[in-house]
SEDOKOL-480280 format. One record per residue (C-alpha): x, y, z; residue in one letter. Coordinates in steps of 0.2 Angstrom, whole numbers, padded with zeros to 4 digits, always signed. Each point is the difference from the previous one (the first is absolute). Example, Ala and Ser with C-alpha at 12.3 -4.5 7.8 and 13.67 -1.06 7.14 Angstrom:
REM SEDOKOL-480280
+0062-0022+0039A+0006+0017-0003S
//
This chain:
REM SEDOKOL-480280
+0105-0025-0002X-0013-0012+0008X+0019-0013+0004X+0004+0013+0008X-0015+0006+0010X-0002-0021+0005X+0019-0002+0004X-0001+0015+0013X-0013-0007+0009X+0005-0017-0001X+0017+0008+0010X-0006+0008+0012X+0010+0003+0014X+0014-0010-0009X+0016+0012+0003X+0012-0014-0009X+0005-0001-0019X-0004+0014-0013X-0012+0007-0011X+0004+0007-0017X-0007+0019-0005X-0014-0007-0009X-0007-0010+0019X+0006+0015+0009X-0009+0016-0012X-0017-0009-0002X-0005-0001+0016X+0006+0017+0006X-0008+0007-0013X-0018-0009+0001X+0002+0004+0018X+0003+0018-0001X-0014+0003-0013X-0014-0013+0002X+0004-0003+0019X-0011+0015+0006X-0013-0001-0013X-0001-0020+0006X-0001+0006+0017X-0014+0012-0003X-0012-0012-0011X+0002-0012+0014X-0005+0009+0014X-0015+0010-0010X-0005-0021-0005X-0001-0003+0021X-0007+0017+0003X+0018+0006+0012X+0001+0018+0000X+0018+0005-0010X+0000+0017+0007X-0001-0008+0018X+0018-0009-0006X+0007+0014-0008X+0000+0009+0014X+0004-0011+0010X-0015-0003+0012X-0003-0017+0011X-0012-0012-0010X-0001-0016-0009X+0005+0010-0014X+0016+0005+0007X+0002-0017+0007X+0000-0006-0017X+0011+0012-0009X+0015-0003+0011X-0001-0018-0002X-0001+0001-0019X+0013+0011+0001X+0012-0010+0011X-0002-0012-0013X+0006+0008-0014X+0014+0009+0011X+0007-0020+0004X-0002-0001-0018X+0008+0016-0006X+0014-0004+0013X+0006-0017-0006X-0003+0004-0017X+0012+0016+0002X+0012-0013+0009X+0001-0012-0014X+0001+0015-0014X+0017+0005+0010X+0005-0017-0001X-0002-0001-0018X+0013+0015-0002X+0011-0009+0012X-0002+0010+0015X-0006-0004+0018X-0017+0002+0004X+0003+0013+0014X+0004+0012-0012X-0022+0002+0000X+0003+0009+0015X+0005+0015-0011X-0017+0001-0002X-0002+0010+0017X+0011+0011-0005X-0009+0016-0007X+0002+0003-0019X+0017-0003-0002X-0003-0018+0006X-0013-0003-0009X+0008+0007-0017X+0015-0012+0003X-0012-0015+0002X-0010+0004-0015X+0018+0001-0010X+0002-0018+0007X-0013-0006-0005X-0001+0006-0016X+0019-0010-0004X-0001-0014-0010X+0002-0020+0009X+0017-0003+0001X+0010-0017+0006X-0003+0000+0016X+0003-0012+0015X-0020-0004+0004X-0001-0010-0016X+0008-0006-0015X-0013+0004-0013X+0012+0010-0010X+0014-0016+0000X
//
């Protein structure tokens, strides 16, 4: 789990190769549940207001917030990328994402498969 977490930070924005279900479920899942609550201690820590971000009022709070979050979005992208990969499809298929639920539904199928033997490497050789 901690691999995991390390190896999606350390690829960052780095939309080649693949990750395996193990790199792609932690940090979605870790991000989804403890993102929020992450978010919340910190700005309590600095005295930010959350309510002020949650409803989306101009302030350092808000300022904050979306850069935090454009972080993790770079992150949740290429990561999504490099899951396609690893069932041998192209990462535009992450587009499907904007495509309400039935998108979403397809993408979750994909990246539930297992790795297969795929042409952006050759661990599986």
């Amino acid at each position: 789990m901690v691999k995991a977490y390390q190896n999606y930070f350390k690829h960052l924005g780095n939309f080649s190769g693949t990750a395996s279900r193990r790199e792609f479920w932690w940090p979605w899942l870790l991000n989804v549940i403890v993102g929020y609550v992450i978010m919340t201690i910190l700005f309590n820590i600095f005295g930010m207001n959350v309510t002020r971000v949650l409803n989306f009022q101009p302030g350092k709070e808000t300022f904050l917030a979306s850069l935090i979050n454009f972080i993790i979005f770079i992150a949740n992208w290429s990561l999504s990328v490099r899951r396609l990969h690893d069932t041998d499809r192209r990462g535009w298929w992450v587009l499907l994402w904007y495509v309400p639920i039935i998108g979403q539904i397809w993408l979750l199928i994909y990246f539930l498969l297992p790795t297969k033997k795929n042409r952006w490497n050759d661990r599986l050789a």
